[in-house]
C-alpha positions in Angstrom: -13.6 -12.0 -8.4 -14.3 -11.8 -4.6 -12.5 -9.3 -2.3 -9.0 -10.0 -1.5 -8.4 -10.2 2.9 -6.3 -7.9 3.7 -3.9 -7.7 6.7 -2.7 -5.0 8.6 0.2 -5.2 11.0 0.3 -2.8 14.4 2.6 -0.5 12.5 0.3 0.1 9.5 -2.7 0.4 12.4 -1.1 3.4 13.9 -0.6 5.3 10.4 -3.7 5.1 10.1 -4.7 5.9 13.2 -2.8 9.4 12.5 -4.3 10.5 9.6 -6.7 13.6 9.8 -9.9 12.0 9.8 -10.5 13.5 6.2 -7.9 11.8 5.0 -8.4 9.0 7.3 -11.6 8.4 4.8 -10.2 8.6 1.9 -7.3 6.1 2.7 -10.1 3.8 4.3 -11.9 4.1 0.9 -9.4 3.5 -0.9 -8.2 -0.2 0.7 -11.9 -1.8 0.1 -11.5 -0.2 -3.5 -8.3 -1.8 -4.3 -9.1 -5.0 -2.2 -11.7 -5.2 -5.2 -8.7 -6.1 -7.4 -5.5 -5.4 -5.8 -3.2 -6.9 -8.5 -0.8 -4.8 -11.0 -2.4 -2.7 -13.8 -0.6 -5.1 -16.8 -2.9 -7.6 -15.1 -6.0 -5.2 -15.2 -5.8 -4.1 -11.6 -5.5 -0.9 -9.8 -1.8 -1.1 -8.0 1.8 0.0 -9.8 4.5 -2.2 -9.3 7.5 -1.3 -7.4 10.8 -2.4 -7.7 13.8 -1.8 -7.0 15.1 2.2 -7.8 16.9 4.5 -5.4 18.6 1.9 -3.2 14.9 1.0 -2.2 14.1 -2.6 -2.7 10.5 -3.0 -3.1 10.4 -5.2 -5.2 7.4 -7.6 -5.5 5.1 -4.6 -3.9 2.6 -2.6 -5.2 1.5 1.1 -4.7 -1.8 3.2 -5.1 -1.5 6.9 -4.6 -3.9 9.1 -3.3 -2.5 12.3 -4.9 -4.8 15.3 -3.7 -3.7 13.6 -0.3 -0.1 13.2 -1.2 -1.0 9.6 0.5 1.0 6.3 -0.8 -0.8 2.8 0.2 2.3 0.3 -0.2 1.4 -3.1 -0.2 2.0 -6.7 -1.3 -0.2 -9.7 -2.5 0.2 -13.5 -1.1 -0.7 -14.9 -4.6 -1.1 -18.5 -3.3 -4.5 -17.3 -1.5 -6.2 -13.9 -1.7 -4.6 -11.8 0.8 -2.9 -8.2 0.6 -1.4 -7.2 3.7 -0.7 -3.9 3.5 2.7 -2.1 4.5 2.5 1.4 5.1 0.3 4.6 4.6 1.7 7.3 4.6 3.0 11.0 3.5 5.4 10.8 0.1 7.7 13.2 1.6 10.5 12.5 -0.9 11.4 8.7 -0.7 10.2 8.6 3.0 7.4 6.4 2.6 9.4 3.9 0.5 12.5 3.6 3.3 10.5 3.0 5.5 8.0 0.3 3.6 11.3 -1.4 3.2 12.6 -1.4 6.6 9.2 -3.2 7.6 10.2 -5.3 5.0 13.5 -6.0 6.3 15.0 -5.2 3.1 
């Protein structure tokens, strides 16, 4: 399988843009890992699905975390093509990361 494109929005841009550069790296490396094979782990891939827990609807997303980072990578697959645009990077910080993957949602 080739890679996957992947798009990035302004907002996902500027979390990245304020990482350490450390973990700046590490995030970096990790998007043209999972752009190797984006899709869910049942399917053989590298992301965990998300759904919908908490009051957080994030359902039809997918997650990688970078745990010594405490980094999650939320993102979502156009299955009619090969793109992944990614949603947020960011801190865990409790259920931060989610809210705020879903507000970009507009869930």
């Amino acid at each position: 399988m080739s890679s996957w494109n992947i798009v990035y929005n302004d907002e996902v841009l500027k979390d990245i843009a304020a990482l350490d550069g450390s973990v700046k790296k590490l995030v970096i490396k990790a998007i043209h890992k999972i752009r190797e094979n984006p899709l869910p782990k049942r399917e053989g891939g590298y992301g965990t699905e998300l759904g919908n827990k908490h009051g957080i609807d994030l359902s039809g997303c997918l997650k990688i975390k970078l745990k010594k980072a405490g980094i999650r990578i939320v993102y979502q697959l156009e299955r009619t093509g090969t793109s992944m645009a990614i949603i947020i990077v960011g801190m865990r910080a409790d259920l931060e990361v989610y809210r705020e993957a879903a507000r970009r949602l507009g869930r």
